[in-house]
C-alpha positions as CSV (number, residue, x, y, z in Angstrom):
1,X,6.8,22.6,14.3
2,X,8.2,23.9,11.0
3,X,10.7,22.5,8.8
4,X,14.1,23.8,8.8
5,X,14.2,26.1,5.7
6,X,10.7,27.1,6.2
7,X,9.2,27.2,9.6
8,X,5.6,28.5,8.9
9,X,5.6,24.7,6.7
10,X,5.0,21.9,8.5
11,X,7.4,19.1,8.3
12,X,5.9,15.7,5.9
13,X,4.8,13.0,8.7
14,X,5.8,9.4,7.6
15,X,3.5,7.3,6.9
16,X,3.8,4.5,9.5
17,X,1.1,2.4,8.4
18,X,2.3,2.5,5.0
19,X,5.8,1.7,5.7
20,X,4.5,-1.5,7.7
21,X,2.0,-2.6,5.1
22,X,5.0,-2.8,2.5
23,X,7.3,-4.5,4.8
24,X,4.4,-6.6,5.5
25,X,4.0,-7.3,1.7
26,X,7.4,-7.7,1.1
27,X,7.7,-10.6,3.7
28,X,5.0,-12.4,2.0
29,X,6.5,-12.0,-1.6
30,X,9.6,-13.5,0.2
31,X,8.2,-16.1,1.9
32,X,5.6,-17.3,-1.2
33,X,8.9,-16.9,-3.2
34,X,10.6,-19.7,-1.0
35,X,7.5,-21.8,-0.6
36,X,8.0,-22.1,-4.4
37,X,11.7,-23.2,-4.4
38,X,10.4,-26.1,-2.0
39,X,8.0,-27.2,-4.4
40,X,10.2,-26.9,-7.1
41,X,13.2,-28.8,-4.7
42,X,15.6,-25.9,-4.8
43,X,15.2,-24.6,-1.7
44,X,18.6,-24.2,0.2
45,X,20.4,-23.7,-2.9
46,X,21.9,-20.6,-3.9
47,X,19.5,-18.5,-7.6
48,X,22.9,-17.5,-8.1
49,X,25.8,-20.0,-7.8
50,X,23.7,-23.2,-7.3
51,X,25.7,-24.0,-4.2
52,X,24.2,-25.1,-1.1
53,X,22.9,-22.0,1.3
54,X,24.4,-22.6,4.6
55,X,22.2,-24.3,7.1
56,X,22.8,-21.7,9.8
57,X,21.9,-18.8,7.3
58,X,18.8,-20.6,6.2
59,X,17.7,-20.7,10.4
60,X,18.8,-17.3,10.7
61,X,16.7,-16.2,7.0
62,X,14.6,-18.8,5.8
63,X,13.2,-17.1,2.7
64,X,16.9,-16.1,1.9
65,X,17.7,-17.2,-1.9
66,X,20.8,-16.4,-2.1
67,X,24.4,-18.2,-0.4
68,X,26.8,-15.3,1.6
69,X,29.2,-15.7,-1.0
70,X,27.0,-14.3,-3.5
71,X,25.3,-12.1,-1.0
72,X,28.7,-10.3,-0.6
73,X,28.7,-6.4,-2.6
74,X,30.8,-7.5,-5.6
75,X,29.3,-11.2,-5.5
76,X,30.8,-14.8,-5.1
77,X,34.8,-14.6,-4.8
């Protein structure tokens, strides 16, 4: 099967196994990242604000860093 603009070229298969290696790595970046704000006693505190994270956001995103306020496009309001 060709592309649309040139059907003699096939279309570019995605690379599945790359795409889950980097979410892969990406999820241990995350989660390393909170394992250090647990040593360092900040987990559950917002990088941003300093407020408390929400206890139900933290069960629903553990490695989250970050409070919904300051989550929000346009940050805290």
């Amino acid at each position: 099967m060709g592309s649309r603009l040139d059907p003699d070229r096939p279309r570019p298969v995605p690379d599945m196994a790359s795409d889950a290696e980097r979410r892969r790595q990406l999820t241990i970046r995350r989660i390393d990242a909170a394992l250090a704000r647990i040593e360092a006693g900040e987990y559950g505190y917002c990088a941003i604000c300093g407020e408390q994270i929400a206890a139900g956001r933290l069960d629903r995103e553990p490695t989250t860093s970050v409070c919904a306020d300051c989550a929000r496009p346009g940050g805290p309001t």
